[in-house]
Chimera marker file (.cmm) of the C-alpha trace (Angstrom):
<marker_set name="trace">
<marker id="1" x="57.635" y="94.082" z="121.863" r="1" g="1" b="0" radius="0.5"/>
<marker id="2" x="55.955" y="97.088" z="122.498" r="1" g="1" b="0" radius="0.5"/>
<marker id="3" x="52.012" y="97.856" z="121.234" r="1" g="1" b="0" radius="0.5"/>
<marker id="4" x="53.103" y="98.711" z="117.556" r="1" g="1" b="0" radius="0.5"/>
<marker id="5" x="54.865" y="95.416" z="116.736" r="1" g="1" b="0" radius="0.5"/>
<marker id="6" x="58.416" y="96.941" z="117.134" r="1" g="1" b="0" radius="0.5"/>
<marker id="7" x="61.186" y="96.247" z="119.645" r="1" g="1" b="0" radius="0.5"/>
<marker id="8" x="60.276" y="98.468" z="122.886" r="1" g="1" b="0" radius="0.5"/>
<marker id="9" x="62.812" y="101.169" z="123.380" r="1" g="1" b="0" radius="0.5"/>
<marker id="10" x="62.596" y="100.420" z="127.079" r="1" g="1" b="0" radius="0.5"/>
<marker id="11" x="64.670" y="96.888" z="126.122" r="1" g="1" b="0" radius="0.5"/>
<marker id="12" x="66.819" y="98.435" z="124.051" r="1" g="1" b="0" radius="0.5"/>
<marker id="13" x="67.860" y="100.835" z="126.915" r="1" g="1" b="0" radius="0.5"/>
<marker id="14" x="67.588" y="98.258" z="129.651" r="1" g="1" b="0" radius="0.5"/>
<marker id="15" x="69.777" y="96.134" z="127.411" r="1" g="1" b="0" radius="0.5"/>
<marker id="16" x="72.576" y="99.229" z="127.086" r="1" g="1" b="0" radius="0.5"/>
<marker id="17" x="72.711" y="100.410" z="130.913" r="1" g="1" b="0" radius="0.5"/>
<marker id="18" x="73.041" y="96.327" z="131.599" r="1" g="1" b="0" radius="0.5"/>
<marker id="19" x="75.970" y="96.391" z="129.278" r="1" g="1" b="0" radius="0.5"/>
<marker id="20" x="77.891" y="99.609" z="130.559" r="1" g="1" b="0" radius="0.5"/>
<marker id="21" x="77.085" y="98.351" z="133.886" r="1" g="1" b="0" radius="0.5"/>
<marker id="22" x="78.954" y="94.731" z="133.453" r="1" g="1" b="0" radius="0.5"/>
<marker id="23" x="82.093" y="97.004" z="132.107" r="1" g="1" b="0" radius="0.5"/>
<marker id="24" x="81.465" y="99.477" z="135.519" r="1" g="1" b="0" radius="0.5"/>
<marker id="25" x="81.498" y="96.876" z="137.208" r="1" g="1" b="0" radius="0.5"/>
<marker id="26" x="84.938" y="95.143" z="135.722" r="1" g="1" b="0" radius="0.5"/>
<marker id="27" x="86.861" y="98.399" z="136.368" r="1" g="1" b="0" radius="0.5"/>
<marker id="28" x="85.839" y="99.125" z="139.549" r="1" g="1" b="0" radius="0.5"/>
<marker id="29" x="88.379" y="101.040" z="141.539" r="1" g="1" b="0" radius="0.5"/>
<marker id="30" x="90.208" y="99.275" z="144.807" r="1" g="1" b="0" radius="0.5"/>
<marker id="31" x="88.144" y="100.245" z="147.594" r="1" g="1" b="0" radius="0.5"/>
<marker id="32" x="84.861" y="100.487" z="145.747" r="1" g="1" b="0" radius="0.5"/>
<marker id="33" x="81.636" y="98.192" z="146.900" r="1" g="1" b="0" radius="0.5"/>
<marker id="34" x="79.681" y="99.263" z="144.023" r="1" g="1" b="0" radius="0.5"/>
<marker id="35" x="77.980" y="101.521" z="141.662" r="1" g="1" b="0" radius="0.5"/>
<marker id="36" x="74.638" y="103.474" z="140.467" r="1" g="1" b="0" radius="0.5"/>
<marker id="37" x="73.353" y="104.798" z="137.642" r="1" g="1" b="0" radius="0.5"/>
<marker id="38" x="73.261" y="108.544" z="137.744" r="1" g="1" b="0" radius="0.5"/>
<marker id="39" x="72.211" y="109.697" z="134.304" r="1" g="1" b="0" radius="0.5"/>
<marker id="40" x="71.410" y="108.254" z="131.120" r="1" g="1" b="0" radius="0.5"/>
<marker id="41" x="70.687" y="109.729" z="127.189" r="1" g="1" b="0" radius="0.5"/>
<marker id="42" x="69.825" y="106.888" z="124.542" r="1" g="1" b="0" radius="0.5"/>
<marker id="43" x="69.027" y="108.346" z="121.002" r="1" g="1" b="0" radius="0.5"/>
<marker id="44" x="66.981" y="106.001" z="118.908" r="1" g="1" b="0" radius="0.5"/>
<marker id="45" x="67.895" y="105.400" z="115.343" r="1" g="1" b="0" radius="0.5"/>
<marker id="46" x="65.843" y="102.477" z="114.199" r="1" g="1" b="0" radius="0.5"/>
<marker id="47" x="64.143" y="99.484" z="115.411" r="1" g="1" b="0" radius="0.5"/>
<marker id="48" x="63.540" y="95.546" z="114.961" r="1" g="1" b="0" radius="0.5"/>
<marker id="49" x="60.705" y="93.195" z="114.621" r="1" g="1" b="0" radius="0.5"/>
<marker id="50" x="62.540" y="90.239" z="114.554" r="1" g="1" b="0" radius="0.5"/>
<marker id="51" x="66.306" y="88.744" z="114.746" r="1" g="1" b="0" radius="0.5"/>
<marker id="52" x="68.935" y="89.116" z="117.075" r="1" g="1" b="0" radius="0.5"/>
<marker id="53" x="69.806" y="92.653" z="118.755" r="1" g="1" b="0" radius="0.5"/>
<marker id="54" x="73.502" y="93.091" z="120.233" r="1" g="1" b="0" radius="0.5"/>
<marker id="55" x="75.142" y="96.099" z="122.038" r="1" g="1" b="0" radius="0.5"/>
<marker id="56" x="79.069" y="96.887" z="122.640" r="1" g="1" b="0" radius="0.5"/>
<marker id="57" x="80.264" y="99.507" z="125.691" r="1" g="1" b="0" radius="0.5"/>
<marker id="58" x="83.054" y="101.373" z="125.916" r="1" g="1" b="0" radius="0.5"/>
<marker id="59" x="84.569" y="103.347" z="128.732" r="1" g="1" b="0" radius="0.5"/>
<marker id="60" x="85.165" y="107.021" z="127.899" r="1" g="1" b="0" radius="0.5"/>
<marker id="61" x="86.067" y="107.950" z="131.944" r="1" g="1" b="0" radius="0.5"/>
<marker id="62" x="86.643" y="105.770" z="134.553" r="1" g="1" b="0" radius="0.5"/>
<marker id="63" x="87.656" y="107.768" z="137.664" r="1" g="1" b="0" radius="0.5"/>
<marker id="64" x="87.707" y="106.668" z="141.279" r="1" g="1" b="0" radius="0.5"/>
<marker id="65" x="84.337" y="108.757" z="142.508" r="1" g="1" b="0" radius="0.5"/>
<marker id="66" x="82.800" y="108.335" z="138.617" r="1" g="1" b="0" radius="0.5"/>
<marker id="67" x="82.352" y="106.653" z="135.263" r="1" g="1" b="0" radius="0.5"/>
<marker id="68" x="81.084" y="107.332" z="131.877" r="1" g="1" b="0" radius="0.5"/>
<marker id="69" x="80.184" y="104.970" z="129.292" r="1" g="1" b="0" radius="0.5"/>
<marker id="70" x="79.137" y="104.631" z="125.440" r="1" g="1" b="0" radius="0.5"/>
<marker id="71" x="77.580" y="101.798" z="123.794" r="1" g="1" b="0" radius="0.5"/>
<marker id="72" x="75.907" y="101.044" z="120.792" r="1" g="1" b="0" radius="0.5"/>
<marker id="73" x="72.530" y="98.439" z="120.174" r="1" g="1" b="0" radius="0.5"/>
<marker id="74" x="72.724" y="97.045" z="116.699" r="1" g="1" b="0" radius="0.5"/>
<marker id="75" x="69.843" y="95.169" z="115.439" r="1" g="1" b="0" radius="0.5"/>
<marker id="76" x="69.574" y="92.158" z="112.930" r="1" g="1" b="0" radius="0.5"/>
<marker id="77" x="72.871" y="92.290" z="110.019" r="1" g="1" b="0" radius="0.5"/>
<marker id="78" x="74.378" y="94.894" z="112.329" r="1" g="1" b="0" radius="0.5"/>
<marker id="79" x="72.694" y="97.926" z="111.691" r="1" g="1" b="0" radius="0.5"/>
<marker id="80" x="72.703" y="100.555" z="114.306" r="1" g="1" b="0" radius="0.5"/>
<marker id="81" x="69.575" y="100.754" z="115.987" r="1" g="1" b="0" radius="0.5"/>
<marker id="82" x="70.493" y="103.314" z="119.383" r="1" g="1" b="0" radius="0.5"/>
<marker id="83" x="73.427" y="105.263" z="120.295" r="1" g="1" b="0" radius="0.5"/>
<marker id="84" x="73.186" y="105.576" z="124.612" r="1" g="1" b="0" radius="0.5"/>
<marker id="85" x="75.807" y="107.026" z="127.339" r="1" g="1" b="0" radius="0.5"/>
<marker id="86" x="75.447" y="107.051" z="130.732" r="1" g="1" b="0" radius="0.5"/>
<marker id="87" x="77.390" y="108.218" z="134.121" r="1" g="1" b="0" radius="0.5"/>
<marker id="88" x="77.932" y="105.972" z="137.310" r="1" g="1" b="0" radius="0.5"/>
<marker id="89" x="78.393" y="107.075" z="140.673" r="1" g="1" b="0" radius="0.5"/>
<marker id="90" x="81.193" y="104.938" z="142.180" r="1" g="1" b="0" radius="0.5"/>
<marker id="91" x="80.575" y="103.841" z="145.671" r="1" g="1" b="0" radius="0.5"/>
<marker id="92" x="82.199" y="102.803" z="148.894" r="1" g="1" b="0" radius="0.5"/>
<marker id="93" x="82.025" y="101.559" z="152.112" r="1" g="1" b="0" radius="0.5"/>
<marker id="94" x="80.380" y="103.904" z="155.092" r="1" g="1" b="0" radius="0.5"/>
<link id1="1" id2="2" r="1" g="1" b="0" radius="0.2"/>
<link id1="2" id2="3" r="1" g="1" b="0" radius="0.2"/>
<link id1="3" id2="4" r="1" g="1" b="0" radius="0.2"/>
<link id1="4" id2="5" r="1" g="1" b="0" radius="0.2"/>
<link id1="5" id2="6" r="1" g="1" b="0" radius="0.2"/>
<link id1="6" id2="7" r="1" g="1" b="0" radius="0.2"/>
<link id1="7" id2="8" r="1" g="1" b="0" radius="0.2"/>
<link id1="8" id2="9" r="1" g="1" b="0" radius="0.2"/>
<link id1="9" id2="10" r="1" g="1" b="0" radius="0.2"/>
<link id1="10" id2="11" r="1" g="1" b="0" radius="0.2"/>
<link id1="11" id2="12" r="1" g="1" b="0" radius="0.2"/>
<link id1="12" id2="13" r="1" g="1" b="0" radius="0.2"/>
<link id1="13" id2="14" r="1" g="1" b="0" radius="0.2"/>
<link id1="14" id2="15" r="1" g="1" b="0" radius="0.2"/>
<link id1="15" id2="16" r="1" g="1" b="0" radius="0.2"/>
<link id1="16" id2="17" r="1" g="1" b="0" radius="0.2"/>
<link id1="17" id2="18" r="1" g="1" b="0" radius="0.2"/>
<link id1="18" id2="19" r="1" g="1" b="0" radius="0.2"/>
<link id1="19" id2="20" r="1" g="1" b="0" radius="0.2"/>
<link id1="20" id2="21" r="1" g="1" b="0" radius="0.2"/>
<link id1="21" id2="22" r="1" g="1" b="0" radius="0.2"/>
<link id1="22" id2="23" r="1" g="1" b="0" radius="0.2"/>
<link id1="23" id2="24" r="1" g="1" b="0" radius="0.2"/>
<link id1="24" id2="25" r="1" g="1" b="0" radius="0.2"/>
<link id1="25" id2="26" r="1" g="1" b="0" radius="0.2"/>
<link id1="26" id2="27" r="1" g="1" b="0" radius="0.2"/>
<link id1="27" id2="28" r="1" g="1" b="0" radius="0.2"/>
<link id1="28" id2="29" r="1" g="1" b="0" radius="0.2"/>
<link id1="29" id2="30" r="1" g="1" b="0" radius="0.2"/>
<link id1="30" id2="31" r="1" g="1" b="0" radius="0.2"/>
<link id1="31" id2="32" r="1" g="1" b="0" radius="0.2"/>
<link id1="32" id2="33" r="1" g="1" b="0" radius="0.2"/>
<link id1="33" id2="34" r="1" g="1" b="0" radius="0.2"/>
<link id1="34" id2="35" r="1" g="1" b="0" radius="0.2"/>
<link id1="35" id2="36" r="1" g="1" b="0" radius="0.2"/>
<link id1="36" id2="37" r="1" g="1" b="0" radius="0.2"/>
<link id1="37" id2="38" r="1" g="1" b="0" radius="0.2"/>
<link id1="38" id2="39" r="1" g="1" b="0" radius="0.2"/>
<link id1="39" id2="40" r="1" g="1" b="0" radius="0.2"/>
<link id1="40" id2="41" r="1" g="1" b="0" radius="0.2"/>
<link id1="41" id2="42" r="1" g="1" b="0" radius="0.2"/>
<link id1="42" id2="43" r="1" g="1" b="0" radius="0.2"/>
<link id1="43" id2="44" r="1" g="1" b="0" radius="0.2"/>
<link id1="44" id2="45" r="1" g="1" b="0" radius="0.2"/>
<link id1="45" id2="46" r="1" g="1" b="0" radius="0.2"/>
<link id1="46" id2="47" r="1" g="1" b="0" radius="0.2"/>
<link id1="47" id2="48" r="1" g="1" b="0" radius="0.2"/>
<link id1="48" id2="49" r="1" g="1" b="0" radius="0.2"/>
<link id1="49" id2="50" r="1" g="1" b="0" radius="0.2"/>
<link id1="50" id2="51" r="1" g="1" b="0" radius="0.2"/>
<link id1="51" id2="52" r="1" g="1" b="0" radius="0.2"/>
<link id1="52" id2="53" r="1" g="1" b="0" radius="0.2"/>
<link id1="53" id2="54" r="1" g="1" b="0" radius="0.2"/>
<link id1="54" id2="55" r="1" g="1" b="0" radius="0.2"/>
<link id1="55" id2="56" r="1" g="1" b="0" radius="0.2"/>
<link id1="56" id2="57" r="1" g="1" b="0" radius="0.2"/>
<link id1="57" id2="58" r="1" g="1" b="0" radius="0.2"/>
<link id1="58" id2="59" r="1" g="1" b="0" radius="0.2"/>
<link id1="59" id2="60" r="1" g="1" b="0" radius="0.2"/>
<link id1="60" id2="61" r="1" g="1" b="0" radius="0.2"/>
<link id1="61" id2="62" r="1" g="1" b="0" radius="0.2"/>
<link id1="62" id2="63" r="1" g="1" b="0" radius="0.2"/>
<link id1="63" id2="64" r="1" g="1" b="0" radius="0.2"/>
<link id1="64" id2="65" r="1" g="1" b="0" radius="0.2"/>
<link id1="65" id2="66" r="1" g="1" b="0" radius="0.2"/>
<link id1="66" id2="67" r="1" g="1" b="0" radius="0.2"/>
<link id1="67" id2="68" r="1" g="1" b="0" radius="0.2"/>
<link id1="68" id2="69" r="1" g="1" b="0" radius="0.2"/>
<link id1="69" id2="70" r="1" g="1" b="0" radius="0.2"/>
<link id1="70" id2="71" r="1" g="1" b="0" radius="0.2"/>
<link id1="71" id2="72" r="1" g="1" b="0" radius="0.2"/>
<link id1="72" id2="73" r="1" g="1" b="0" radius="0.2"/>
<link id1="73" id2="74" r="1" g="1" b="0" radius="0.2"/>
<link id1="74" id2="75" r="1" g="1" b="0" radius="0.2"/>
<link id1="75" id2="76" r="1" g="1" b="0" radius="0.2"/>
<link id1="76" id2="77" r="1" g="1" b="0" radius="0.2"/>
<link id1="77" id2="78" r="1" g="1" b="0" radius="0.2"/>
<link id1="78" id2="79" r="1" g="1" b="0" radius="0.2"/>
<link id1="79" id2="80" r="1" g="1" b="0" radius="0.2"/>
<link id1="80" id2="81" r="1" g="1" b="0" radius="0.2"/>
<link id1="81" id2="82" r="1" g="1" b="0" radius="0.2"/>
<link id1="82" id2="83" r="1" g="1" b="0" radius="0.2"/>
<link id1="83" id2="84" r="1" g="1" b="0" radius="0.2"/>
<link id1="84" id2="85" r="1" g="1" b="0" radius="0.2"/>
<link id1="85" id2="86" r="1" g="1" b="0" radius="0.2"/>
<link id1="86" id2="87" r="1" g="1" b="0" radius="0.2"/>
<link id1="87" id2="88" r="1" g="1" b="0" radius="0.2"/>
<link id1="88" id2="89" r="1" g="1" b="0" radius="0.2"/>
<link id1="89" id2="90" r="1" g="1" b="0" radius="0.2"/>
<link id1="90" id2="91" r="1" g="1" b="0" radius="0.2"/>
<link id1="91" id2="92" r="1" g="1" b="0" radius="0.2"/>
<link id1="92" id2="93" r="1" g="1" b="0" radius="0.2"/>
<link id1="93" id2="94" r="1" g="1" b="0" radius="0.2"/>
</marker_set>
């Protein structure tokens, strides 16, 4: 929780990049060895005190050198608390 009492955006954006990152991960290109965050935008539509908060990614690009990724953080009975997308850099071997 951050100072105010509310859920700190930092967890909510932590929470998102994790997410997209698990799905970067799973579609991976042959060849790859791993992948980096490169940019990230999270817009903030509510907050929580309390209950459970859950987030969904989809892929929107996933190219051999990049990918980009949407999710959503929904707070307690569902209601949309962030919107967030973010790019990965795809990497390989030296």
């Amino acid at each position: 929780m951050a100072p105010n009492g509310f859920l700190h955006a930092a967890s909510v954006v932590a929470l998102a990049d994790t997410t997209c990152g698990y799905g970067t991960r799973l579609n991976l290109p042959e060849g790859a060895q791993g992948f980096t965050t490169i940019e990230l935008k999270s817009n903030h539509l509510g907050t929580a005190r309390e209950g459970i908060v859950t987030c969904e990614a989809r892929p929107v690009h996933t190219g051999r050198t990049t990918q980009v990724w949407d999710a959503e953080v929904r707070g307690p009975g569902g209601r949309l608390m962030a919107l967030f997308r973010c790019t990965q850099a795809v990497l390989y071997p030296r």
